[in-house]
C-alpha positions in Angstrom: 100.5 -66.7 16.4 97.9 -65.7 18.0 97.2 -63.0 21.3 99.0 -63.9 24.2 97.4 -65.5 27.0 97.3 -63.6 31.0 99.4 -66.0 32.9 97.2 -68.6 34.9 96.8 -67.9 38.7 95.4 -69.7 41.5 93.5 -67.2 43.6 90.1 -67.9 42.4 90.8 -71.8 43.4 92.2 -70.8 46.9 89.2 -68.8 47.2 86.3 -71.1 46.7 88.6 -72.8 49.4 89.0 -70.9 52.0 85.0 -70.1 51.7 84.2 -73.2 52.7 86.0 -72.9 56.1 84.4 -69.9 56.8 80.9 -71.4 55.8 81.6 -74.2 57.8 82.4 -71.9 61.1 79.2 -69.8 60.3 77.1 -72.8 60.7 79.2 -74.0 63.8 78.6 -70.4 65.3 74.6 -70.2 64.3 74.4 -73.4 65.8 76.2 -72.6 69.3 74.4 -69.1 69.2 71.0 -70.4 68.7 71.9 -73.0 71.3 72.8 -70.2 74.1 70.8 -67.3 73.6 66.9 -67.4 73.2 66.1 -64.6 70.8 68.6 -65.4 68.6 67.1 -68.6 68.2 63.7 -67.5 67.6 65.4 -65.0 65.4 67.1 -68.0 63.2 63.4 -69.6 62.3 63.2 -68.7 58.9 60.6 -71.5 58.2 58.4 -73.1 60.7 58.0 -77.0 60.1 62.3 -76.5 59.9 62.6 -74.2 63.0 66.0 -72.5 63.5 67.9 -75.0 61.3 66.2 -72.9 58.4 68.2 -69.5 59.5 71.2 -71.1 60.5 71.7 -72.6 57.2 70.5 -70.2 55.1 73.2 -67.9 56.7 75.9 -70.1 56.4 75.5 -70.7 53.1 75.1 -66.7 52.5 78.4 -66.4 55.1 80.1 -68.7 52.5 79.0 -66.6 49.3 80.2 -63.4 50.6 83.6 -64.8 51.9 83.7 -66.1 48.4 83.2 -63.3 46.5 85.7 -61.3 48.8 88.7 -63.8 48.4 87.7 -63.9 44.8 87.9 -60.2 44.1 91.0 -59.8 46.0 92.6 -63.4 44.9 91.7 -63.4 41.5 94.8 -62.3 39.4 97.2 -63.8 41.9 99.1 -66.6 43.2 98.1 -67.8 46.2 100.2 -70.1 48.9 97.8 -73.2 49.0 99.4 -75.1 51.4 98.4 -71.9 53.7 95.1 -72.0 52.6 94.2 -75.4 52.9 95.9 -75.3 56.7 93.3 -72.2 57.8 90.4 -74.1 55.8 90.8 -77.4 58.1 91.1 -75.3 60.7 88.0 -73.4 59.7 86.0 -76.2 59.3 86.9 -78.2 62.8 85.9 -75.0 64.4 83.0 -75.0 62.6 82.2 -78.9 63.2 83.1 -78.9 66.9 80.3 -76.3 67.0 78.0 -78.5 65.6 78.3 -81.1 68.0 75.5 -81.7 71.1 78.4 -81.6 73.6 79.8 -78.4 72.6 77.0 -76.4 72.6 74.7 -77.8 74.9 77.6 -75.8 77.4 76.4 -72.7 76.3 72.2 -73.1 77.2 70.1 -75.7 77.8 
């Protein structure tokens, strides 16, 4: 027979998801952020020869592993509505890729 098996969920799924939307809006924010205020900028330098680019990925990616590990912990032994998920995700990432773009953020500082 054998031990019964927990039922299968798709929380942990919908998580690793949705982090990417909200890894993809930290980068668009870093990059608008670095674009309109100064010290932030110099703040976002991690690495010279890379300048800013270094911080604002580097804490994208870490914006992406927390939001992650959140929706994981809270997801991870329930059902999830996907189709919700995926919507706030795109969403999520536009935001994040409008912020990306030269046009956008080139509004907020020279």
């Amino acid at each position: 027979m054998g031990t019964p098996q927990a039922p299968l969920t798709n929380g942990p799924a919908a998580a690793a998801i949705l982090a990417s939307g909200f890894g993809s809006l930290a980068l668009g924010l870093f990059t608008t952020l670095a674009q309109a205020i100064s010290p932030i900028k110099d703040a976002l330098n991690f690495y010279n020869p890379a300048g800013p680019l270094s911080g604002k990925t580097t804490l994208a990616v870490a914006a992406w592993l927390v939001a992650w590990a959140v929706f994981h912990k809270r997801w991870e032994s329930i059902q999830v509505d996907v189709a919700k998920v995926f919507v706030t995700t795109l969403i999520l990432i536009a935001l994040g890729l409008l912020g990306t773009f030269p046009a956008f953020f080139e509004w907020f500082g020279g």
